[in-house]
C-alpha positions as CSV (number, residue, x, y, z in Angstrom):
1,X,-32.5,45.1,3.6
2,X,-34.5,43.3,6.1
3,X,-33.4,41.5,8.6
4,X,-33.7,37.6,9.4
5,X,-36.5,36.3,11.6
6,X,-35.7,33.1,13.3
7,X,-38.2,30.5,14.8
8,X,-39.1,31.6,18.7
9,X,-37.4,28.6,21.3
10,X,-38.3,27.4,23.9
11,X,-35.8,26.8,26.7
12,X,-36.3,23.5,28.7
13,X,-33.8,23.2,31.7
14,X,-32.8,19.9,33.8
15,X,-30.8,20.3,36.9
16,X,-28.6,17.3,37.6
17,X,-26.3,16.9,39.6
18,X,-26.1,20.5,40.6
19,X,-25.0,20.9,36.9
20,X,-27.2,23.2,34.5
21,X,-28.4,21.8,31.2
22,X,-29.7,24.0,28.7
23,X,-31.1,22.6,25.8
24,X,-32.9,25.1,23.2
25,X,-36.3,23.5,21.6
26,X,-37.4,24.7,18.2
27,X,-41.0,23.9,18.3
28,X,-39.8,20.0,18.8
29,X,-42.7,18.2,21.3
30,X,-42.0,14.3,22.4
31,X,-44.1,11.6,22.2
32,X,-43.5,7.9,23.9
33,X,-42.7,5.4,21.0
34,X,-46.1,3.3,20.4
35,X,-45.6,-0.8,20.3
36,X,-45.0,-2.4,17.4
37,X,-47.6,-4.9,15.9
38,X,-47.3,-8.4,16.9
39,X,-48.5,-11.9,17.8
40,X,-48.3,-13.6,21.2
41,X,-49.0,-17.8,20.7
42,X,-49.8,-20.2,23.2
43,X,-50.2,-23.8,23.0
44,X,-52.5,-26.3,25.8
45,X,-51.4,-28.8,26.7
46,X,-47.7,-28.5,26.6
47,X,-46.9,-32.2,26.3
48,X,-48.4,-35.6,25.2
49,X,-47.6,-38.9,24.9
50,X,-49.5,-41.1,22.0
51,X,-48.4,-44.7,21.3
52,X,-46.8,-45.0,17.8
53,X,-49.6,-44.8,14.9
54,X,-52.1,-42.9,17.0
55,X,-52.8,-39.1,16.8
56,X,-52.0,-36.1,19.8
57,X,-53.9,-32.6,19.7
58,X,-53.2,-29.6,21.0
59,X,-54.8,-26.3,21.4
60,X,-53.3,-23.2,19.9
61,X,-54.1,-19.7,20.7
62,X,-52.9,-16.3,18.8
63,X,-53.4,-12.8,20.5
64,X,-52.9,-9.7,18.8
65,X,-50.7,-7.1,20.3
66,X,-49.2,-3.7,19.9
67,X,-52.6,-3.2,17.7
68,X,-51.7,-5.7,15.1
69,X,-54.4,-6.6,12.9
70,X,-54.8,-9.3,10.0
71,X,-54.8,-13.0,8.6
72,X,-52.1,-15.3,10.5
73,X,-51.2,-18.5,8.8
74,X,-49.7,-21.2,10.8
75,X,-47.2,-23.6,10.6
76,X,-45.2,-26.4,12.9
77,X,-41.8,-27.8,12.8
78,X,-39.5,-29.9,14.5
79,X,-41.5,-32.9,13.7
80,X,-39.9,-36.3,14.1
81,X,-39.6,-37.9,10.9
82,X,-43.0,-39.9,10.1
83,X,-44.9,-37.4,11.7
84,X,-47.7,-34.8,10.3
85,X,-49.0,-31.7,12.1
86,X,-52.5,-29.8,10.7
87,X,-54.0,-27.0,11.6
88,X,-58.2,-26.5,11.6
89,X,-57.9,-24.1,11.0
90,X,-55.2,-23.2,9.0
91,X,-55.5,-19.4,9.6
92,X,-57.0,-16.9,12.3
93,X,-58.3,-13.5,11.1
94,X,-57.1,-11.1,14.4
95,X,-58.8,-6.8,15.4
96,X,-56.4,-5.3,17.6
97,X,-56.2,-6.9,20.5
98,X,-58.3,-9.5,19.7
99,X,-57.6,-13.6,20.4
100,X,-58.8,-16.6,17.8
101,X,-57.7,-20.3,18.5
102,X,-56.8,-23.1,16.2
103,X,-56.9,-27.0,17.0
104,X,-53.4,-28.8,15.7
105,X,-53.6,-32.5,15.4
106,X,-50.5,-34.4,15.3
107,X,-50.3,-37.9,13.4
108,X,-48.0,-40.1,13.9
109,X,-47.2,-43.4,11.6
110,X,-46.0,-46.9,11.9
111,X,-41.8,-45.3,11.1
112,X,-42.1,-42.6,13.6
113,X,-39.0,-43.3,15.9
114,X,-39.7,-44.1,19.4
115,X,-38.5,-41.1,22.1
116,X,-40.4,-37.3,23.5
117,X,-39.8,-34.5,20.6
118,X,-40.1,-30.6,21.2
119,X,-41.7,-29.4,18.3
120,X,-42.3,-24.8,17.5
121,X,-45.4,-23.8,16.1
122,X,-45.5,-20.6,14.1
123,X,-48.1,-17.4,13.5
124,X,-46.7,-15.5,10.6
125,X,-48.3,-12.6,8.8
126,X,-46.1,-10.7,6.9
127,X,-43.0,-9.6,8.2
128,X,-45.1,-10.0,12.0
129,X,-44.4,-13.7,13.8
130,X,-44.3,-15.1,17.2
131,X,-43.7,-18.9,18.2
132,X,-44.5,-21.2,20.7
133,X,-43.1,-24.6,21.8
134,X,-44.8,-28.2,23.1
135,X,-43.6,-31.7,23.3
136,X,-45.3,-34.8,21.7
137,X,-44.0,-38.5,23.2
138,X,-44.3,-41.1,20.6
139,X,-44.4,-44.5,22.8
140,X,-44.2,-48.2,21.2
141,X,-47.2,-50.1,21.1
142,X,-48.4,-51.6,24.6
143,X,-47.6,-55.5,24.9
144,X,-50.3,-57.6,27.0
145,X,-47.5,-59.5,28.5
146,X,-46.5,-56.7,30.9
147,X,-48.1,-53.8,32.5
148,X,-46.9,-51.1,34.5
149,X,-48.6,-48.8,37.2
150,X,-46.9,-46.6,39.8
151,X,-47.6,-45.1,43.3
152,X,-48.2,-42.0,44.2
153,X,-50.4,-41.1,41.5
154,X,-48.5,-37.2,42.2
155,X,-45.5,-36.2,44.7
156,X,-45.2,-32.3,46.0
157,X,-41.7,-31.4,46.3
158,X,-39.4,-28.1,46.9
159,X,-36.3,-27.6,44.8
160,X,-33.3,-29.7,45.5
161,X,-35.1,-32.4,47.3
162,X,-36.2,-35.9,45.8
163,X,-39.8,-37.8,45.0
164,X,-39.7,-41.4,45.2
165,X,-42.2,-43.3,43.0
166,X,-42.8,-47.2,43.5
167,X,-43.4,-49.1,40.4
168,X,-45.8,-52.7,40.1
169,X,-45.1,-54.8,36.7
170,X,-47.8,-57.3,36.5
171,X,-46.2,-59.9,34.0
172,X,-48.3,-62.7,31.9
173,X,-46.3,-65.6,30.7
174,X,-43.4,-63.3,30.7
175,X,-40.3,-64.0,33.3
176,X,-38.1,-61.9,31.6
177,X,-36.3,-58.9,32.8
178,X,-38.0,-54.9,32.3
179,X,-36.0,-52.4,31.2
180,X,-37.2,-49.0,32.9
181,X,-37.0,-45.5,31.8
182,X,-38.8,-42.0,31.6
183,X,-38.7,-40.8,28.3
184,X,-39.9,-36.9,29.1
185,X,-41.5,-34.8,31.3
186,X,-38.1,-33.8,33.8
187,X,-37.1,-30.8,35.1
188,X,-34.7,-29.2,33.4
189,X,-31.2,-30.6,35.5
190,X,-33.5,-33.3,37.2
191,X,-31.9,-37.1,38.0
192,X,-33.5,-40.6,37.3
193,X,-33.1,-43.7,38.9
194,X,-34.4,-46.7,38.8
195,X,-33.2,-49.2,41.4
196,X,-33.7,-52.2,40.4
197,X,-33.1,-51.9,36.4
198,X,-33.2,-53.9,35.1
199,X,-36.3,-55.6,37.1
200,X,-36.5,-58.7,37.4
201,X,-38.7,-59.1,40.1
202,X,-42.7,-57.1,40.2
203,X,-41.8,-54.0,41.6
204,X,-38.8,-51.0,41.1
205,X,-38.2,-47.6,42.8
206,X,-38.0,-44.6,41.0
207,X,-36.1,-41.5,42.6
208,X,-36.4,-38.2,40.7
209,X,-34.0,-35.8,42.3
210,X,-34.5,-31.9,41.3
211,X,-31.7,-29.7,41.4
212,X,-32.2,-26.3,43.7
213,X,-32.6,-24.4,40.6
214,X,-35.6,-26.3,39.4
215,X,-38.7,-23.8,38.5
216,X,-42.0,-24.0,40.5
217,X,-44.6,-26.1,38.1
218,X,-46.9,-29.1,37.4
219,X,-44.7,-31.4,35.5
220,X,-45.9,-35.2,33.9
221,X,-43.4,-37.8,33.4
222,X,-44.0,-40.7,31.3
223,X,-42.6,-43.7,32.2
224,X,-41.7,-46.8,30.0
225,X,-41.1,-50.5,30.7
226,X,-39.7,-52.7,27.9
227,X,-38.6,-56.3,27.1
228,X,-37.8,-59.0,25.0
229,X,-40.4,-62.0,24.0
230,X,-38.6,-65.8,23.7
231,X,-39.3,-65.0,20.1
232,X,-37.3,-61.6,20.2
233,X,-40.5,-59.3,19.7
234,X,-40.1,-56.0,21.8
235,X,-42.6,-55.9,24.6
236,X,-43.8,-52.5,26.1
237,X,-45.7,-51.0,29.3
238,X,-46.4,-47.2,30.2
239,X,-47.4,-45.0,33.1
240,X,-47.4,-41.7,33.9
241,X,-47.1,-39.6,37.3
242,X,-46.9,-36.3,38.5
243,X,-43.8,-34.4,40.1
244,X,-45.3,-31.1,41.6
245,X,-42.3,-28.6,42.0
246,X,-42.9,-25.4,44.8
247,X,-40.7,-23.4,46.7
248,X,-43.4,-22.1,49.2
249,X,-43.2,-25.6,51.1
250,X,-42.2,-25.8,54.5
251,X,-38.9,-27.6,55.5
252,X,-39.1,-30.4,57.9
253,X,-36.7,-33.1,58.0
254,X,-37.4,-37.3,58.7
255,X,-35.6,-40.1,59.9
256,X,-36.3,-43.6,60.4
257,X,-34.7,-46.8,61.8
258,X,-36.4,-50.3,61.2
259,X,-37.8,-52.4,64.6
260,X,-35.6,-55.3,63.5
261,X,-33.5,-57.5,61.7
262,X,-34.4,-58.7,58.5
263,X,-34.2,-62.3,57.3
264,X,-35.4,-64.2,54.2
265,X,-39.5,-63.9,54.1
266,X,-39.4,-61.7,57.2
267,X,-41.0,-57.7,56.8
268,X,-40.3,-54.6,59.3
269,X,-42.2,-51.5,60.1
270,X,-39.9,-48.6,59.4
271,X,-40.5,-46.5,62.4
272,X,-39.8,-43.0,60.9
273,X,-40.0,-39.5,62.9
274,X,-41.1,-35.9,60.9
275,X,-39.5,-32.8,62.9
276,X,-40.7,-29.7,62.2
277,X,-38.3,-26.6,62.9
278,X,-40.9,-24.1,62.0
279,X,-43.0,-21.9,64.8
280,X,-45.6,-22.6,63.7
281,X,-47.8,-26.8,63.0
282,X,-47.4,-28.1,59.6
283,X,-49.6,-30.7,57.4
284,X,-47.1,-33.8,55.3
285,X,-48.6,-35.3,53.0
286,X,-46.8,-37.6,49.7
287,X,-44.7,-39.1,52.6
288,X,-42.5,-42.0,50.8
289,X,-39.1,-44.2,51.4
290,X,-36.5,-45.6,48.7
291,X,-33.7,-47.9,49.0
292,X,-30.7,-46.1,48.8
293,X,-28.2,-48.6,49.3
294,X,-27.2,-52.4,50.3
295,X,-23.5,-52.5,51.7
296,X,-22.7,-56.2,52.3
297,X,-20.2,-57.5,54.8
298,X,-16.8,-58.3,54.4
299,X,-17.1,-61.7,54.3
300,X,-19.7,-61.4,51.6
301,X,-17.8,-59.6,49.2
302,X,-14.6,-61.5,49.1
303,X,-16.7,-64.8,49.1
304,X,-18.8,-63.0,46.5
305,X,-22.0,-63.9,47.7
306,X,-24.6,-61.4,45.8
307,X,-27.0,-58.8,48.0
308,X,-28.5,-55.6,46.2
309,X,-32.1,-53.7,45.8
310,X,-34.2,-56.9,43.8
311,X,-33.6,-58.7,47.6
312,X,-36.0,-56.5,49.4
313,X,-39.1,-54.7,49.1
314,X,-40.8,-51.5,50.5
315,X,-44.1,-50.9,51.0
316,X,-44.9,-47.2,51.3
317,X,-47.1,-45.7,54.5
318,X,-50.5,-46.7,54.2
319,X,-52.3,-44.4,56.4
320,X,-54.7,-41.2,56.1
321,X,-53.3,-37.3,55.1
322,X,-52.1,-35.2,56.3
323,X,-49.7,-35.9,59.1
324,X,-49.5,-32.9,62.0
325,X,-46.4,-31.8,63.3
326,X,-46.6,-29.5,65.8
327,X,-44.1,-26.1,65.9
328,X,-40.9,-26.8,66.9
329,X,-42.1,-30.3,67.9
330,X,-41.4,-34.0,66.7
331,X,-43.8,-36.5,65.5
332,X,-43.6,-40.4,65.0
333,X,-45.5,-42.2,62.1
334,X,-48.0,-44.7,63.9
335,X,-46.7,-47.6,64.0
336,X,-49.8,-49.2,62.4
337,X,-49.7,-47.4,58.9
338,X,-45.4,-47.1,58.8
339,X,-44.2,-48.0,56.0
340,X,-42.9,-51.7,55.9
341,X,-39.5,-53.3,54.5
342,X,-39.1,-57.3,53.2
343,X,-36.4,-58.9,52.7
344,X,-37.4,-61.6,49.6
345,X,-37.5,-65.3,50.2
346,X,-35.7,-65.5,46.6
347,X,-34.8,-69.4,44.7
348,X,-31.0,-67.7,44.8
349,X,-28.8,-67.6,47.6
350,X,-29.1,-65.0,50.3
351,X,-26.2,-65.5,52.4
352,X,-24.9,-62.1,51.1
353,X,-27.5,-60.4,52.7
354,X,-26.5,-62.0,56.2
355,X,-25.4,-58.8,58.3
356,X,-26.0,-56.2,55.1
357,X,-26.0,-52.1,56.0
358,X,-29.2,-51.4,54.4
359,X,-30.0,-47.3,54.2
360,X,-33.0,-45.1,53.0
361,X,-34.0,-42.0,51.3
362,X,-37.3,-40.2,52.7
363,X,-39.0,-37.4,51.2
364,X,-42.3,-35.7,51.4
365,X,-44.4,-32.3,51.2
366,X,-44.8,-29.9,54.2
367,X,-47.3,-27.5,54.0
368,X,-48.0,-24.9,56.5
369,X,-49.4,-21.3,57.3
């Protein structure tokens, strides 16, 4: 009787630990797992904001990966109601590791609700997919009784610190007071606040605050102004501004007292001073001041004579960027370009304001080497 052969083995040993392993191979040989096929999507740009009726459209790119090849079809949900999406079009033909792109147009109609919308757009071939998301803000129609523009066009910020915008409302035939609001575009954990808002007057301060968590990134935030005709028609304004959010900025801190007292009709220069704690000079730039707060006398409040935010007015610094600051140094906004607070000469009574504790928030953008 012969006797049983058996397959030759190879023995493969690890030392670990001090600890022997032996494992025995029977002609076995490893290989590293190759990727699975799949689709990467992108979509340019990530948000936009259309008035109601009118169309928005976006750029969509698929990218083969792990060697997938084929047809993609795509598709978009998440809508709001009264809204269409299309694709031109409506499929991409992909070699491995190829790209194609697609346009999507977005209609919207005279029922699509008012509000900003995050919408997922889909590449699907077979059991292969990938998604990618976008916003679309559907805005009212504009009124030609109010307008809205703000200043600075873009703020520069780190995370954890706050941009202040400042808001003009040119009104025609229209005395009314504006509701304001930003209807997308924030931060994720990012504050609002309007001060005064309602407005009653031509101007508002906006104050986004970011929370230190907030990622670095180029983010648009449209704003909204609405009202109320004598007939009860809804009247509406828009703007947008940028909020630039990076962690690589230099810290600095500012402070400010005003030259004065302030009285009906009168305006101050806001003497403010930028101290820089790093070794070495640093450039500020989007340098701007908000209201915080109006704290009325004693008196005041148990007479109840009214003081708030719609009594004064700030207008931001005027002069040429970027501001120096030497290392480990101090340096004072001239005087000439500072920016400047009002108290109103309002029809109302003032007398609140007599003696008022009025404070500020500054902000701006260091930069430095």
């Amino acid at each position: 009787m012969r006797g049983t052969r058996t397959a030759p083995r190879r023995v493969i040993r690890f030392v670990i630990a001090g600890l022997c392993l032996v494992l025995a191979v029977a002609g076995l040989a490893y290989a590293a797992q190759p990727a699975k096929p799949g689709l990467s999507l992108g979509i340019s740009p990530a948000g936009q904001s259309v008035t109601r009726g009118q169309t928005a459209t976006y750029t969509v790119s698929v990218t083969s990966t792990g060697g997938f090849t084929g047809a993609v079809s795509l598709s978009a949900s998440g809508l709001p109601s009264g809204a269409s999406g299309t694709f031109s079009p409506p499929s991409v033909t992909l070699a491995s590791g190829g790209k194609a792109q697609t346009t999507l147009t977005m209609n919207t109609g005279s029922t699509t609700p008012i509000g900003s919308f995050t919408f997922t757009v889909q590449g699907a071939s077979g059991k292969v997919s990938g998604t990618v998301s976008a916003t679309l803000t559907v805005n009212a129609p504009v009124s030609s009784s109010i307008a809205l523009s703000a200043t600075p066009a873009s703020v520069r910020l780190a995370p954890g610190s706050t941009a202040v915008y400042t808001l003009q409302l040119t009104r025609t035939n229209f005395p009314g007071p504006i509701t304001l609001g930003v209807v997308g575009g924030l931060p994720t954990g990012a504050t609002a606040v309007y001060s005064p808002n309602p407005a009653t007057g031509t101007s508002s301060t906006l104050q986004i605050t970011t929370p230190t968590t907030a990622n670095d990134g180029t983010y648009t935030l449209y704003l909204t102004a609405s009202g109320q005709s004598q007939s009860g028609s809804p009247l509406y304004a828009y703007a947008s501004v940028q909020l630039v959010v990076q962690s690589t900025g230099k810290p600095f801190t500012i402070s400010g007292n005003l030259s004065g007292a302030l009285a009906p009709g009168v305006s101050r220069p806001l003497g403010l001073t930028l101290t820089n704690p790093n070794k070495k000079p640093i450039s500020v730039t989007n340098l701007t001041v908000a209201l915080a707060s109006v704290t009325r006398t004693q008196y005041a409040i148990s007479h109840n004579q009214p003081c708030g935010p719609a009594d004064y007015k700030i207008t931001q610094y005027s002069g040429t960027y970027p501001l120096t600051v030497p290392g480990n140094a101090a340096a004072v906004v001239p005087i000439g370009s500072a920016p400047q607070v009002a108290m109103l000469d309002t029809a109302s009574n003032q007398d609140g304001c007599k003696g008022a504790t009025v404070t500020f928030t500054y902000s701006g953008a260091g930069q430095g080497s």
